[in-house]
N, C-alpha and C positions, 0 to 999 in steps of 0.2 A: 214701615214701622211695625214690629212685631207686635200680637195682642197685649203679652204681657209686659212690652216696653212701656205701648198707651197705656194700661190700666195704671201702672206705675208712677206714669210722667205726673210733674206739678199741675200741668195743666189740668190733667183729666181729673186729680185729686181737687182742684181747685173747683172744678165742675159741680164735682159730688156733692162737695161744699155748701155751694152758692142751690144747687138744689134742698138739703136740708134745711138750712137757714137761708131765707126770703129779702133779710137786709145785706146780703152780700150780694155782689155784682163786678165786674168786671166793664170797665169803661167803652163807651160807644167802640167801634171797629175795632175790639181787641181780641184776637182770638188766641193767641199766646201770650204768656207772662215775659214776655222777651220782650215784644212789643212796646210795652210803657216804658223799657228804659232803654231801646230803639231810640224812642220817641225824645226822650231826655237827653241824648246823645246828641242827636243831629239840631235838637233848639241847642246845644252849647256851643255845637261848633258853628253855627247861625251867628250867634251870641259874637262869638271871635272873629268871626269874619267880617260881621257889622264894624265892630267896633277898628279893626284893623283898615277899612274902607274910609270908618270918618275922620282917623288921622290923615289920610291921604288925601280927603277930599280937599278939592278947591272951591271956594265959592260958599257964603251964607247959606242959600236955598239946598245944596244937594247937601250940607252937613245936616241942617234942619231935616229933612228926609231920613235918611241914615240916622239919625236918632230918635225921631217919631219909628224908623221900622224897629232898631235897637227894643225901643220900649217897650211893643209891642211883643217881641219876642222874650221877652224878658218875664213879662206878663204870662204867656202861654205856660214859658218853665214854669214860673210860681203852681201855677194851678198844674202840671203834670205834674210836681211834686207833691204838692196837696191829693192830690188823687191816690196816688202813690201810698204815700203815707195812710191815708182814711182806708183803703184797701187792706193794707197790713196791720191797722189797728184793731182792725173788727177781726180778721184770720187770726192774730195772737188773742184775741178777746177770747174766740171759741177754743181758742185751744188750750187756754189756762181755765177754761169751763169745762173742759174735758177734764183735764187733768185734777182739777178740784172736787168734782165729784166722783173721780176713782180713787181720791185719798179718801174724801171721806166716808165711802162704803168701805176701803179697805183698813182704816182708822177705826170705824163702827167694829167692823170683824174680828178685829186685833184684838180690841179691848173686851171686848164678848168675851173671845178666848182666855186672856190673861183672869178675866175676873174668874171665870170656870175653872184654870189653871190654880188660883188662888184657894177657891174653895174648896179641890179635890185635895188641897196643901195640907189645907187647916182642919180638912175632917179626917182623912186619910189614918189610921190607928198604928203607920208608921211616926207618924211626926211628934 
């Protein structure tokens, strides 16, 4: 991968990130953003497989199995979703913090301006 591909990628951007601001993180063994929805892939098709299993099963005990594991994976989505989610809530948190304090420096500017624009208006000995 080229330098300027890494310095580029989301990841490495997400890096930068979680280094400036101290409550962002990235979940135990995740070292790409690819990863968590990896991860949410293969619990759904877990999910399908299970479920496709304990139609066919025969027998009380191995359906009871098959849906204790169902649930359990079911369970795991939840919270890679939630993770998911808490991850991207704080990334758009910062970024609408970004973005609000360059309107309102550039808001501040504007109106600095127009009031100066205004006063050169009204003194100006054309008007």
């Amino acid at each position: 991968m080229s330098s300027k591909r890494a310095l580029g990628s989301p990841l490495y951007r997400w890096q930068q990130a979680i280094r400036r601001h101290p409550d962002l993180y990235l979940p135990c063994d995740v070292d790409t953003l690819l990863a968590p929805r990896q991860s949410v892939t293969v619990e759904e098709m877990t999910l399908v497989a299970l479920a496709r299993a304990r139609e066919n099963a025969e027998g009380g005990n191995a359906r009871r199995k098959l849906t204790e594991a169902q649930a359990a994976r079911a369970a795991r989505l939840y919270e890679l979703h939630a993770a998911a989610a808490g991850i991207v809530a704080i990334g758009v948190y910062y970024k609408v913090r970004a973005r609000t304090t360059t309107a309102t420096y550039l808001g501040t500017a504007l109106s600095i301006l127009g009031l100066v624009t205004i006063i050169a208006a009204v003194s100006s000995p054309f008007g």
